[in-house]
C-alpha positions in Angstrom: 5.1 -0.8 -22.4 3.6 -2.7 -19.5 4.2 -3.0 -16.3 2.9 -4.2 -12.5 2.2 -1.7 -10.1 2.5 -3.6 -6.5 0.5 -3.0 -3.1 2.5 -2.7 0.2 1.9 -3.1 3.6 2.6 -1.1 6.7 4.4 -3.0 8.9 3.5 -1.0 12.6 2.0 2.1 12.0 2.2 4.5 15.1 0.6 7.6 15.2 2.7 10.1 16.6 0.9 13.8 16.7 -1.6 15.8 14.9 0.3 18.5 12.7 -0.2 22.1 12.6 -1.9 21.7 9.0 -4.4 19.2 10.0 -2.2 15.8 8.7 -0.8 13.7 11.2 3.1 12.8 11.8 3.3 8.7 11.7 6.1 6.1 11.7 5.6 2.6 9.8 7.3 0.5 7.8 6.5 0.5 4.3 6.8 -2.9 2.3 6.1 -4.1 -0.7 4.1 -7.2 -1.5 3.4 -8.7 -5.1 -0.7 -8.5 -5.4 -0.6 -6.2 -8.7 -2.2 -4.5 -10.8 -1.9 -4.1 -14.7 -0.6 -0.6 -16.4 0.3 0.0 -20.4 1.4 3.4 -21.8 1.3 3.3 -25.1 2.2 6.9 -27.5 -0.6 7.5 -29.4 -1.3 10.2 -32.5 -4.3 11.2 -30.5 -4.3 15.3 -29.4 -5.4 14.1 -25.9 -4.0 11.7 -23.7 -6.5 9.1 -23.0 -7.4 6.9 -20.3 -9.5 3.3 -20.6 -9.8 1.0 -17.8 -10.6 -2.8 -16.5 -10.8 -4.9 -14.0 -12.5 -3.6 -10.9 -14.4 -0.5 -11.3 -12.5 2.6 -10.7 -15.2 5.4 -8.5 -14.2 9.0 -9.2 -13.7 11.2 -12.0 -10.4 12.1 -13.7 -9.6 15.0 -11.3 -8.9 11.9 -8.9 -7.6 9.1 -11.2 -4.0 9.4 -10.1 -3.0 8.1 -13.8 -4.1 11.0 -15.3 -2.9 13.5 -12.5 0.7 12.1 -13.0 0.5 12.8 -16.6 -0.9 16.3 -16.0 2.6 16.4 -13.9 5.0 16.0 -16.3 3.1 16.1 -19.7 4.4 19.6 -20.4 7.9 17.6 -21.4 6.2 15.3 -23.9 4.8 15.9 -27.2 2.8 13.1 -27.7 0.0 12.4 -25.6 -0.2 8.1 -24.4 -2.8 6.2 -24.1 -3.0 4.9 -20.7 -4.7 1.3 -19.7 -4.9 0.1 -16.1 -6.3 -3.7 -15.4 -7.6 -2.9 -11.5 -7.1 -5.7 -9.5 -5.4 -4.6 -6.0 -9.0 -3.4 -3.8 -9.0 0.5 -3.3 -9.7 1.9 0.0 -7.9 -0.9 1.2 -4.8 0.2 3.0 -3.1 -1.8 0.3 -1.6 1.7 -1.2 -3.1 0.5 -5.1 -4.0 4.1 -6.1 -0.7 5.0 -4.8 1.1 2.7 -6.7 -1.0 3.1 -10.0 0.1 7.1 -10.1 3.6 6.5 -8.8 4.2 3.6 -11.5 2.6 5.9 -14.2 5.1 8.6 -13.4 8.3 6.2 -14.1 6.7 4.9 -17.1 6.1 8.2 -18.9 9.7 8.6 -17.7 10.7 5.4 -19.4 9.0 5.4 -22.2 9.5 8.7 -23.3 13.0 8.9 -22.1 13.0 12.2 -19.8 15.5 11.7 -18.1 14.5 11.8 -14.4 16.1 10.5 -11.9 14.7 8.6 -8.6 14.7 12.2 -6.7 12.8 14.1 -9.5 10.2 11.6 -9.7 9.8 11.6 -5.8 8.9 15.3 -5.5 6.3 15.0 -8.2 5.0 11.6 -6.5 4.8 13.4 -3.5 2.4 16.0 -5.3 0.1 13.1 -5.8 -0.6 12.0 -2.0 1.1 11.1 1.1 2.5 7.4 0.4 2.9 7.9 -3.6 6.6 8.5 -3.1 7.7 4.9 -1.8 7.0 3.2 -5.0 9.1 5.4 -7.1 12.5 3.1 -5.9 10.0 0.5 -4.1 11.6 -1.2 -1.8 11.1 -1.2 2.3 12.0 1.6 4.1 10.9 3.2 7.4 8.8 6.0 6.8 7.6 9.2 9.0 6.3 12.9 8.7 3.2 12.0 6.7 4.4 9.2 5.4 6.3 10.7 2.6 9.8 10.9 4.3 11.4 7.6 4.1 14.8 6.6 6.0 16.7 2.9 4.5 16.0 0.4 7.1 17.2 -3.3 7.2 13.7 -5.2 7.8 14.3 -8.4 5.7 11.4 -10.6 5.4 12.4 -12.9 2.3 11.4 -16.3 2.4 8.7 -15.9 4.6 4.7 -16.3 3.1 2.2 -14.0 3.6 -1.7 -14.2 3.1 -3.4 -10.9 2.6 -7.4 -10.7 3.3 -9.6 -7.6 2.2 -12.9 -8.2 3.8 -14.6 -5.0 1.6 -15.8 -2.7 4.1 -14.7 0.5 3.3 -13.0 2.5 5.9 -12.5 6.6 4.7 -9.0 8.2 6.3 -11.8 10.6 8.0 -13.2 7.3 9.9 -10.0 6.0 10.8 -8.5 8.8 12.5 -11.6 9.9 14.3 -10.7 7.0 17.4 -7.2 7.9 17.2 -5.2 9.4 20.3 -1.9 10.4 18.7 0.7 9.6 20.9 4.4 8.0 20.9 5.0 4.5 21.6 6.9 3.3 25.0 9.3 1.0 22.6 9.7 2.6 19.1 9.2 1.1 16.2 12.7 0.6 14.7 13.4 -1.2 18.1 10.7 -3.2 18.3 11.1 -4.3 14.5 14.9 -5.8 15.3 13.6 -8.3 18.3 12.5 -11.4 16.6 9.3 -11.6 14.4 8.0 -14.4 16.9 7.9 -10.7 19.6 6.4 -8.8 17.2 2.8 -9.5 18.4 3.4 -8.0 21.7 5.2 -4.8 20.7 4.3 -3.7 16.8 0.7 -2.4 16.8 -1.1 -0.5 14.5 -3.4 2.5 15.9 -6.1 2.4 14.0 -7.0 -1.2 14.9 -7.6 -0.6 18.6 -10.9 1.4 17.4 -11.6 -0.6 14.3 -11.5 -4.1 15.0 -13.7 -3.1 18.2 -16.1 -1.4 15.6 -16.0 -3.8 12.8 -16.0 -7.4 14.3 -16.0 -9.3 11.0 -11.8 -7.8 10.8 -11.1 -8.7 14.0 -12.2 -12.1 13.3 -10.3 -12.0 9.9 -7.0 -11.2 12.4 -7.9 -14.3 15.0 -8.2 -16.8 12.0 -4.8 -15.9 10.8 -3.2 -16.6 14.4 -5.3 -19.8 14.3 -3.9 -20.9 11.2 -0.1 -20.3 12.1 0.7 -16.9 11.6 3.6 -16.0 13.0 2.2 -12.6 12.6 -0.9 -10.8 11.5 -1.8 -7.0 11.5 -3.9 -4.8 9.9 -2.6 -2.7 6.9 -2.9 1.3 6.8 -6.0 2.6 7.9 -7.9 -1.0 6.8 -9.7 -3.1 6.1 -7.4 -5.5 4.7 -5.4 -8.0 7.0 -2.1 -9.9 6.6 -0.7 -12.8 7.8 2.8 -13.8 7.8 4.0 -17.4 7.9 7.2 -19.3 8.3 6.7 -22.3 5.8 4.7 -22.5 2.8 2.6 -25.2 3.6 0.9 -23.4 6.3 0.4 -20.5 4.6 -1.2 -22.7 1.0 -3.1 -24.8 4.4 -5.4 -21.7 5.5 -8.4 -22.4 4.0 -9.3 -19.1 2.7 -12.2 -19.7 0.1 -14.4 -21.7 2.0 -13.8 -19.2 5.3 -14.1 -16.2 3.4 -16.1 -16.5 -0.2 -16.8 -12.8 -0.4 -13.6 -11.6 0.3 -10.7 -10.3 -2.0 -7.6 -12.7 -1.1 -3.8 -13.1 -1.8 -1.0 -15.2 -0.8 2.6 -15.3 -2.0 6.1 -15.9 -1.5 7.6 -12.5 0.5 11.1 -11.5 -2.6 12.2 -8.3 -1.2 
């Protein structure tokens, strides 16, 4: 069986307070965008589930591959152990939620192809045993999100037919990094109110936190954010904790008109058509 685990972006992302056990309470909007990866499950007659990988090289050892910790989740309910393939493509560390994705995506296809029987909820708790932001992609669509990002509200944010170009510029930002500049603290217009004025308002009034520190720190993103406005974006913003930048456009052909891989040859790049 194969399937296409997506990235997302975080449209806004307010930091609200530090938390009694260290994490941080935030508010964002989670949505999904199609730069994918590649993931097959296939039952195997091996005694041991195994794990082989492409693409882009994956750093860590199994006790952090979040493949293999979603089988160790749920392989007590099957009897025959997969072989599991992911094709890396979406950059990690990115802010793009790909590791996320690859260990939420392995959860409903052990669920699929095994036929356990799990519904959406289920496979939300267990997701949410695998890190903060794992739980979106089990139903995948956009929500608003808060606690530590794994509480998620339905919210009507409706960006289809829009384009978006999305811009990694590979510097590597750790969670540790990003929150070290941060002053948690609520926003004077909230986020689900700023997200219903028009998208053309948006630059005044949805920020993300962490770029008030890291563009000032890392110039080469905040020039990645100015080129966007200067090629039409409607709006551009920083994703997660970085480094990777989006764009939004109105019409395709100023979106397909940013010239991307003359301006930025040594950067990982996407565009598309927004579907959700």
């Amino acid at each position: 069986m194969l399937t296409f685990p997506n990235a997302k972006i975080n449209i806004g992302l307010n930091i609200i307070e530090k938390r009694a056990d260290g994490f941080h309470n935030i508010e964002s909007v989670f949505y999904p965008v199609e730069w994918c990866d590649v993931l097959e499950i296939i039952p195997s007659q091996e005694k041991e589930v195994k794990f082989q990988s492409s693409g882009l090289a994956i750093p860590g050892n199994e006790n952090s591959n979040l493949c293999l910790k979603a089988w160790h989740l749920l392989k007590s309910h099957i009897l025959q152990p997969p072989i599991i393939h992911l094709h890396k493509v979406i950059p990690m560390g990115a802010g793009l939620g790909g590791g996320s994705a690859d260990g939420a995506f392995t959860l409903k296809m052990l669920n699929e192809v095994y036929d356990l029987k799990l519904n959406n909820d289920k496979l939300q708790d267990y997701a949410r045993q695998l890190g903060s932001d794992c739980a979106f992609f089990i139903e995948n669509r956009p929500v608003f999100c808060y606690g530590k990002g794994d509480q998620f509200e339905d919210f009507s944010l409706d960006l289809r037919g829009k384009y978006i170009v999305l811009i990694n510029p590979d510097i590597h930002i750790s969670t540790a990094e990003a929150y070290s500049g941060v002053v948690p603290c609520k926003p004077k217009i909230s986020l689900k109110d700023g997200l219903k004025q028009n998208i053309t308002e948006w630059k005044e009034t949805i920020k993300n936190d962490f770029e008030r520190n890291l563009l000032l720190k890392y110039p080469a993103i905040a020039n990645v954010k100015a080129y966007l406005y200067q090629s039409g974006a409607i709006y551009a913003s920083m994703t997660g904790s970085g480094s990777t930048l989006y764009g939004i456009f109105d019409k395709e052909d100023e979106c397909r008109t940013v010239n991307l891989k003359d301006k930025f040859p040594n950067f990982a790049l996407w565009q598309g058509f927004i579907r959700n």
